[in-house]
N, C-alpha and C positions, 0 to 999 in steps of 0.2 A: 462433439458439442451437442446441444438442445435441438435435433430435429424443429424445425416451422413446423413440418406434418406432424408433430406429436404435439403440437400450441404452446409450446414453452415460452418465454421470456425474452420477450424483443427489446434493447434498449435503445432508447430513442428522443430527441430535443423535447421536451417540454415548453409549449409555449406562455410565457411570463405571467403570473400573477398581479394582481393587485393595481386592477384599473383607477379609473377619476374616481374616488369618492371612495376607495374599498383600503380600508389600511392595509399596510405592507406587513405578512405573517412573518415574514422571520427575520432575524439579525443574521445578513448573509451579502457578501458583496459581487458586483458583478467587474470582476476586474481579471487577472491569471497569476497561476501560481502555485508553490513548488513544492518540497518534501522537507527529509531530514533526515540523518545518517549520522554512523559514530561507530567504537568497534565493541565488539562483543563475545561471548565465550560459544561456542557451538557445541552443545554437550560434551565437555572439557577438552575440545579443542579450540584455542582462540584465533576467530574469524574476523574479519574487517565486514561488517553490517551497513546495510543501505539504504536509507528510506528513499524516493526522487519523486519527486511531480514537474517537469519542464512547464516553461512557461512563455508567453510571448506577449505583444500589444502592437494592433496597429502601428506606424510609423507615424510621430509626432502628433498621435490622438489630443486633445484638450480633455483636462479632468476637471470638474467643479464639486468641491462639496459643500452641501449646504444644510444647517439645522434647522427644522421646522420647530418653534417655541409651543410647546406643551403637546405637542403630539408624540415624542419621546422618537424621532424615525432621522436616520440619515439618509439624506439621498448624495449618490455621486453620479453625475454626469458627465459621461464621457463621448465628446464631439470628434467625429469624422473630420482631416486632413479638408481642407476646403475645396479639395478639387475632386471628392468624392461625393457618393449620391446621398447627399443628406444625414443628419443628425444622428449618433447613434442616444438611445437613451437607456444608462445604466442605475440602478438605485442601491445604495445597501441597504439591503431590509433587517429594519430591528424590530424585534420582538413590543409589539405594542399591547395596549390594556382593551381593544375592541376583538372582536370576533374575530375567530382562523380565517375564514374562507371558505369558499367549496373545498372539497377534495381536490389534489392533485390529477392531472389526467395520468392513466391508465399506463404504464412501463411495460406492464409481460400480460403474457397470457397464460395458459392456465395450467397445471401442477406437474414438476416433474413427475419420472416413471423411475419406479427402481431398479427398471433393467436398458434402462437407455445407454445404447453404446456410444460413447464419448471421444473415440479417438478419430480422428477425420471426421470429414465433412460429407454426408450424401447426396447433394446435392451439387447441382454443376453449377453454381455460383461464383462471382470474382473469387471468393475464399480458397475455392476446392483444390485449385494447384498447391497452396501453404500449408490447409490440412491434410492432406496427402503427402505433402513433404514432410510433415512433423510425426505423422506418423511413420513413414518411412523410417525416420533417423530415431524413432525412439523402440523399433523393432530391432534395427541393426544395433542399437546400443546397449539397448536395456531388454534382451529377450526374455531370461529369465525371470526378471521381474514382471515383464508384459503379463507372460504363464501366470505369475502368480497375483497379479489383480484379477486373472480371469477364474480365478478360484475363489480369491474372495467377492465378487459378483457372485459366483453364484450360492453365494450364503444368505443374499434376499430374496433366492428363490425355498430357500429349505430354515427359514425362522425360525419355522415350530422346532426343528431341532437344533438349527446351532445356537439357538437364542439370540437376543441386541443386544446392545452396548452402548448408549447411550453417553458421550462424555459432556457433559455440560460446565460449559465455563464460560458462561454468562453474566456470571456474578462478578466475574474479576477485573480488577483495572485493565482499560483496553490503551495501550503505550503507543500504535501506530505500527504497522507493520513490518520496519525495521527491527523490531524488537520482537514483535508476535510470529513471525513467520516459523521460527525457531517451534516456538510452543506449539502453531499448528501441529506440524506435520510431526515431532514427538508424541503430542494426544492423540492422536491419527494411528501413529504404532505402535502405542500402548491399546488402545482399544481393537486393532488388528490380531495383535498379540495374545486377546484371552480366546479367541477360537470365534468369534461373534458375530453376527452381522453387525459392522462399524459405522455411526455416527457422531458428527462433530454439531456441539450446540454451542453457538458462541453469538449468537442476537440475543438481546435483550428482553428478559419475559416481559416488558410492556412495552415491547413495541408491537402494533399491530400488525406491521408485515410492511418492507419494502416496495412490494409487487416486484420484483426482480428472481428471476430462476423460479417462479413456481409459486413465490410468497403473495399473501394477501395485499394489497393495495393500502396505505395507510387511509386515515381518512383526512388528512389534512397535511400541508407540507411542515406546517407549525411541528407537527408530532411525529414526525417524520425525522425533523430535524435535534428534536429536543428528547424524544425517547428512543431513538434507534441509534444503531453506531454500524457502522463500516462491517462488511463481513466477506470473507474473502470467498468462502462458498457461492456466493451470489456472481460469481463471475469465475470461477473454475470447478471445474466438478474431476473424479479423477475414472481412469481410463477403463475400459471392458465393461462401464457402466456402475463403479462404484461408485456412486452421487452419495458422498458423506453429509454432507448439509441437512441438518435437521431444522425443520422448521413444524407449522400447524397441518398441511398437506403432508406431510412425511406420517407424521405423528397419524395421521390419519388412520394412514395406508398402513400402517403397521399393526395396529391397534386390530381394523380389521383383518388381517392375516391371520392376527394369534387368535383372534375368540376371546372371548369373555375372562377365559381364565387364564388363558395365558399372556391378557394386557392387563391383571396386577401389575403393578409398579413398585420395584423394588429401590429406596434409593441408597448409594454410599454415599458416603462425604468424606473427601480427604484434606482434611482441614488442619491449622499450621498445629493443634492439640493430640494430631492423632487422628487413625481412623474410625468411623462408626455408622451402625447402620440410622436412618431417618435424616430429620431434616431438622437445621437450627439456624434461625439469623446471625446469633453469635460466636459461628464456628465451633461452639460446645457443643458437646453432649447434655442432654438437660438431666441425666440421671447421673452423669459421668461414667458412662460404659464404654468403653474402648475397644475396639477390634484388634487393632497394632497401635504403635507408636508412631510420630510421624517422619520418621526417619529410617524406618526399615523399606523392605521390597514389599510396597503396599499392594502393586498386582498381585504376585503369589497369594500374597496373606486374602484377600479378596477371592482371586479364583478356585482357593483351598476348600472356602468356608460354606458349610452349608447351607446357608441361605442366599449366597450368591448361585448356588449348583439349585436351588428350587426355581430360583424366578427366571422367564425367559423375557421378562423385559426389565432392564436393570437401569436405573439412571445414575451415573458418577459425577456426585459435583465434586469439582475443582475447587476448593476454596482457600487457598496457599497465599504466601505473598507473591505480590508482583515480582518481577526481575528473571533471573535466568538459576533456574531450578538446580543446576548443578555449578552453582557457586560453590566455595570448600564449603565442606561439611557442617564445620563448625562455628563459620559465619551465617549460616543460612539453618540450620536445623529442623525450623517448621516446615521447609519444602522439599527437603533432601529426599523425601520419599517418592516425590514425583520424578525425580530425578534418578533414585535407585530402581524408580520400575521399570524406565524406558531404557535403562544401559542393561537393567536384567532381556528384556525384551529383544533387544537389537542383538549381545551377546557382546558388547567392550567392557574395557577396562576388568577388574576382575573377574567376569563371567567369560571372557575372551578365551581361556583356556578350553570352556565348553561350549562353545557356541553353536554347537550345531543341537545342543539340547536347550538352547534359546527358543520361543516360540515364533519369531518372529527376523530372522537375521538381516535380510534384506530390506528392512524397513529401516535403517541407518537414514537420520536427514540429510537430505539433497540428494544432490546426483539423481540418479535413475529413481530413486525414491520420488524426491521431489517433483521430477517431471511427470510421473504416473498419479502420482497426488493431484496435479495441477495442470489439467487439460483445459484450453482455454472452451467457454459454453460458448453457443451457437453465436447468440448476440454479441458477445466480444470479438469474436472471430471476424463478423462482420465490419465491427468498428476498425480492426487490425488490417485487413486486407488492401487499401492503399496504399499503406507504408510497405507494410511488406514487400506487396508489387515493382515499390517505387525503388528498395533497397536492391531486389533481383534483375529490375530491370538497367541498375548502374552496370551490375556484373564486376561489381568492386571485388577485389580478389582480397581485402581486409578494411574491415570495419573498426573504426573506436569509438566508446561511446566516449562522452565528457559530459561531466556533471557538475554545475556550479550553484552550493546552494547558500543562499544569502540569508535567509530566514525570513523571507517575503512572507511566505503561505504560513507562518506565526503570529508575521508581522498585521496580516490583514484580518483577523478576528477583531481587529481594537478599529475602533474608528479614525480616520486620519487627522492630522493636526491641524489644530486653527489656527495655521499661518498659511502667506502664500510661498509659493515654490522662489525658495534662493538659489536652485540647482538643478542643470538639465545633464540627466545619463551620455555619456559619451564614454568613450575609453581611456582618454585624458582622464577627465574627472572619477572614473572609479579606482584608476590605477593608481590615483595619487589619496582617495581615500584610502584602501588598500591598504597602501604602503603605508600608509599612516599608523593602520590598526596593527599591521607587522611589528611594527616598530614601538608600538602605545605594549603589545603584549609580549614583542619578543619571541614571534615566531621563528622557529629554525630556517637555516638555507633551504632553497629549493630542490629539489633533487626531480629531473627527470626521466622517467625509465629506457628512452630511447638510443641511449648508446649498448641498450640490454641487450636490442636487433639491429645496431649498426650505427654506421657515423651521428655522433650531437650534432643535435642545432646551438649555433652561436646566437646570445642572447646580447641584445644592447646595454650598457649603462644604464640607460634611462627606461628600459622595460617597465612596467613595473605591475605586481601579482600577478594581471590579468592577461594583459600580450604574455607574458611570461610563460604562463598558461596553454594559453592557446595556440604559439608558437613549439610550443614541447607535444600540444597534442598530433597538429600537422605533420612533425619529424616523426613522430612514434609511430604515427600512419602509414607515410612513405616508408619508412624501415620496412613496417611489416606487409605491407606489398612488394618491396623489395622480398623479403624474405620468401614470399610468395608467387614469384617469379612476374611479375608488372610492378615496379615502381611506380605509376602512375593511376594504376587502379586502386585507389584508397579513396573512401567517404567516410563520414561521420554521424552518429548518431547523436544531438544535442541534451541535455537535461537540467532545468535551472527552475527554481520558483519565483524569478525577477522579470516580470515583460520590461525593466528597464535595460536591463543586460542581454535578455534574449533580441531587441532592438537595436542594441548599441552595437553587437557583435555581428548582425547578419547586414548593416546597414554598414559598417565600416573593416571590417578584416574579410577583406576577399578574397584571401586564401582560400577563402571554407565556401566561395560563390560556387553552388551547382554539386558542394561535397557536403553537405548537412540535412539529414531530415530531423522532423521535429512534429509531435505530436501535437494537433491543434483541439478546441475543446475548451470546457470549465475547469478551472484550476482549482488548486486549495490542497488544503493537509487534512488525509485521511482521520483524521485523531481528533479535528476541531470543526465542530456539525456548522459553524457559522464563518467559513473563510472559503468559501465559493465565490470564484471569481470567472468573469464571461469578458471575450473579446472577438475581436475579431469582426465585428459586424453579426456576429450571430446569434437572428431577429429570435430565434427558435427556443433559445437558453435562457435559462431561469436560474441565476444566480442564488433564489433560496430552496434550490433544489439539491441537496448534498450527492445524486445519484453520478448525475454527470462527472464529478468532482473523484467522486469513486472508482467511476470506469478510465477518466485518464489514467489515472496511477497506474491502474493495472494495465493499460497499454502497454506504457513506459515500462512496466517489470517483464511484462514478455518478452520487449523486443527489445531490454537490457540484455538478454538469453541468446537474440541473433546476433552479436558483436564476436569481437574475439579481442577486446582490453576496453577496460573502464580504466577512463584517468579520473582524478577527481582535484579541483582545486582543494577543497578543504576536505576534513573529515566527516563519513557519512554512513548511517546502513543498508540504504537504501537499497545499491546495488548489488552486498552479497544476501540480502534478503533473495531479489532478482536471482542469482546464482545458485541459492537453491532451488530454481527449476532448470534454470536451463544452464548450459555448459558454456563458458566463456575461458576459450582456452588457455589467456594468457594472465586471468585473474585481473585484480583492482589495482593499482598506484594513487598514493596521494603526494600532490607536489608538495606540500606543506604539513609533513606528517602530524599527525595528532595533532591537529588543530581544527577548531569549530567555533566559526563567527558567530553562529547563533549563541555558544552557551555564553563566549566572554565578552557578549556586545548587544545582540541581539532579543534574546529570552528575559532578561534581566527589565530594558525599558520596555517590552512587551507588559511585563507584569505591574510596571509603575505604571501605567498608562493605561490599566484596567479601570473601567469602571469609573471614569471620568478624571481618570488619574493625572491629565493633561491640569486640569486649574491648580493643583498642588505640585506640578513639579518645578522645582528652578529653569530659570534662563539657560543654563548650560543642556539640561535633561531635553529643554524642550524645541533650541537646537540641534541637537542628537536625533531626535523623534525626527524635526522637519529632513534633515538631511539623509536618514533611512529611507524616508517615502522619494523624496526626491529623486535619489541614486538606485534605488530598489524596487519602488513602486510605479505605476503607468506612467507615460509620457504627457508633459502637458501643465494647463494651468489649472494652480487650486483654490478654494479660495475659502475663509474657512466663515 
């Protein structure tokens, strides 16, 4: 991780914005909340993908929302249980026509090093037994690769000769990390792969900086929120001190390394027309000159070429379609190239016969790849360290995670509805939603994997989705503590973007009483800058602050990594995202295969309910909408 002693990057509560009289900067709520998942192809192997953000909310909190006329701002207020110490006060902040604000307070401090050693922790903090264990197990696991980060480290000490590599894919739709994770760490070993010192540029050129890992400080949480996006660099760096995250202090540092003449900047573009040297908004060439095609092995043809072999500082934009680069060939053709360099790279599918004259073979995504890629930095490590403890200190001899995602942290970009609440979360009442939506779409039987490791659980008639659930996750537990010689050593890891669900279940199924941890924190969906959500009482959290929002997630994907089975009510990517870092030995289960509430229920009045889309929907649309927040969203009265 970020040594403290080297000033790296501390992440930390921000206290709230937007006092009496100061309008509220951003359109962002203070509520919790989840991810999103689905399955997907893993450089032509098909994987089960996983987005997750868990989520939680006081117990019977009170919610109010209310429109201020001609000030364009929602506020929700959410009241503290009446036997608690007073009022909590939440707002969603929207985007208004007066002034940002100050600047945000200050996250990190000051710039990575490009030789910082990343694997364990030096310091005798709560942390140091976790990173000491993590690296431990990724010595014994992955040595060979260990070796080989420690070589590619040392190629930002010798620039001037091996030259950078700059991959910039900044430009491109960013989908959420269920889907990006993949692209990471293949542009990771394509750019390993030409011989070079290796960076990944994936922030957006106007954002001014996160302040997170090293980066500038924005100057406002408005621009923060509205020109930055999510970036996974900012909260993992990879091991022997490869820090691939390129930002303005990187660019710095390197810039002075090479000298005058050797910080020319060379750019490629590998865009859906083909490759070529310079730069174009329009993915063309402005003369139509072409390097290759964009469907051949565009590294080689790049590494070949003489003006790639002059410049020692090279920038590669990515500028492809969205989606998954090694779609067939012939449905995807403008990306295939990106696709053909990283299987030339790795050494599969046709190059497999020669792969040891691949330049790169051990860069294969996930596994030992994955985990050397994605070292948790210092400041997460921090954040991580009570779970972890809490997990070690059960001495649970097997872990499951469960992940239930409803489409809350979609569902909370849109303001809530102007009705009041017809419906309070219980497990009654979601299970007979549930089953309703089963039944409205036709979801298949349920299938649990715990007869996989031993005796089923018997389910009731009147189960329904969610005991269903929950019940298959406890048996698959005990199995596999049985398996592991204590039956009764089993706990849980939780994941949901519902504080009505993550309330319903910890307050009434007490099977899971003293077997569940759960990441507390700002919720929301990595993908959407305005769905932060704050609970808990925590006075410190600033719901328009997207950073908190970013650090959960990535909690939640490490220490999807310390499990050994994800169950999943519906379908998700979350967690084989998570999987490619870390090793979960029994893989993912969905009880309800190939299904996803979000897309056939959820995303759809998401998108009608955009943009005041509540006065134009029917009676039916806009009890759907009340009934979503009700069942899904915080606990309490609304009013609209």
């Amino acid at each position: 991780g970020d040594s403290s002693s080297r000033g790296h990057a501390r992440m930390r509560s921000v206290p709230r914005r937007g006092g009496k009289g100061r309008p509220s900067p951003l359109r962002r709520w203070n509520l919790r909340g989840g991810t999103t998942m689905f399955a997907v192809c893993v450089s032509l192997l098909l994987v089960w993908l996983a987005t997750a953000e868990p989520s939680s909310f006081s117990d019977r909190g009170g919610v109010e929302a209310r429109h201020r006329r001609g000030a364009r701002r929602w506020t929700l207020s959410v009241g503290r249980p009446p036997d608690t110490n007073g009022p909590i006060v939440i707002e969603k902040k929207v985007l208004v026509d007066a002034d940002d604000g100050p600047s945000p307070a200050p996250m990190g401090g000051g710039g990575s090093k490009l030789d910082e050693p990343v694997v364990g922790s030096t310091k005798k903090t709560a942390d140091a037994s976790s990173s000491s264990s993590d690296e431990a197990s990724f010595e014994r696991r992955c040595g060979d690769v260990s070796k080989m980060f420690k070589r590619i480290a040392a190629r930002y000490d010798t620039m001037k000769d091996t030259g950078v590599l700059v991959v910039d894919w900044s430009e491109n739709h960013f989908n959420g990390i269920g889907d990006e994770m993949q692209h990471y760490q293949e542009l990771l070993a394509i750019a390993i792969g030409t011989g070079r010192a290796p960076f990944l540029r994936t922030q957006r050129r106007e954002c001014e900086g996160t302040g997170l890992a090293g980066a500038r400080e924005p100057s406002s949480l408005k621009h923060l929120a509205t020109k930055c996006h999510f970036d996974l660099g900012d909260f993992f760096t990879g091991a022997h001190g490869v820090d691939w995250k390129w930002d303005d202090a990187k660019e710095r540092a390197v810039k002075d390394a090479l000298g005058a003449e050797g910080a020319k900047e060379l750019v490629v573009t590998w865009s859906i027309h083909g490759m070529f040297f310079g730069h174009d908004d329009k993915d063309e060439h402005p003369t139509g000159e072409y390097a290759a095609a964009p469907d051949v092995n565009l590294v080689k043809v790049m590494m070949e070429h003489p003006k790639f072999r002059e410049h020692k500082l090279v920038r590669l934009r990515i500028r492809t379609n969205f989606g998954h680069w090694c779609h067939p060939k012939e449905l995807q053709r403008g990306s295939w190239g990106t696709c053909e360099s990283y299987r030339y790279v790795v050494g599969i599918e046709e190059y497999k016969d020669r792969a040891g004259e691949s330049p790169c073979p051990d860069c294969a995504v996930g596994g030992c790849f994955g985990m050397a890629m994605l070292q948790p930095r210092e400041a997460l490590r921090r954040k991580l360290a009570p779970y972890v403890e809490k997990m070690e200190d059960k001495r649970w001899v097997a872990t499951v995670a469960f992940h239930i995602r409803t489409g809350f942290a979609d569902m909370s970009q849109v303001v809530p509805p102007e009705s009041p609440r017809a419906d309070n979360a219980t497990l009654d009442t979601l299970d007979a939603f549930l089953a309703s939506e089963a039944k409205r779409v036709k979801y298949p039987p349920p299938v649990c994997p715990d007869k996989d490791f031993g005796a089923a659980t018997a389910f009731e008639r009147t189960d329904g989705p969610l005991r269903t659930f929950l019940k298959c996750v406890v048996s698959t537990a005990k199995n596999l503590a049985d398996k592991a010689g204590d039956r009764n050593a089993w706990g849980t890891f939780m994941l949901t973007d519902s504080p009505a669900v993550r309330a319903a279940v910890e307050r009434e199924f007490v099977e899971l009483d003293a077997r569940v941890v759960v990441t507390d924190g700002a919720y929301g969906h990595v993908k959407f800058a305005n769905s932060g959500v704050c609970s808990d009482g925590a006075r410190t959290c600033d719901a328009s602050d997207p950073r908190p929002v970013w650090e959960r997630s990535m909690m939640d994907l490490y220490l999807v990594g310390r499990v050994d089975a994800v169950l999943m009510l519906y379908q998700s990517k979350f967690s084989v995202a998570a999987m490619m870092r870390g090793a979960v030995k029994y893989g993912q289960r969905e009880l309800y295969e190939n299904t996803r509430i979000t897309h056939s229920l959820v995303d759809p009045l998401v998108n009608e309910m955009k943009n005041g889309g509540w006065s134009r929907a029917n009676e039916e649309r806009k009890r759907m909408w009340t009934k979503l927040w009700d069942l899904f969203g915080p606990e309490g009265s609304r009013e609209g």
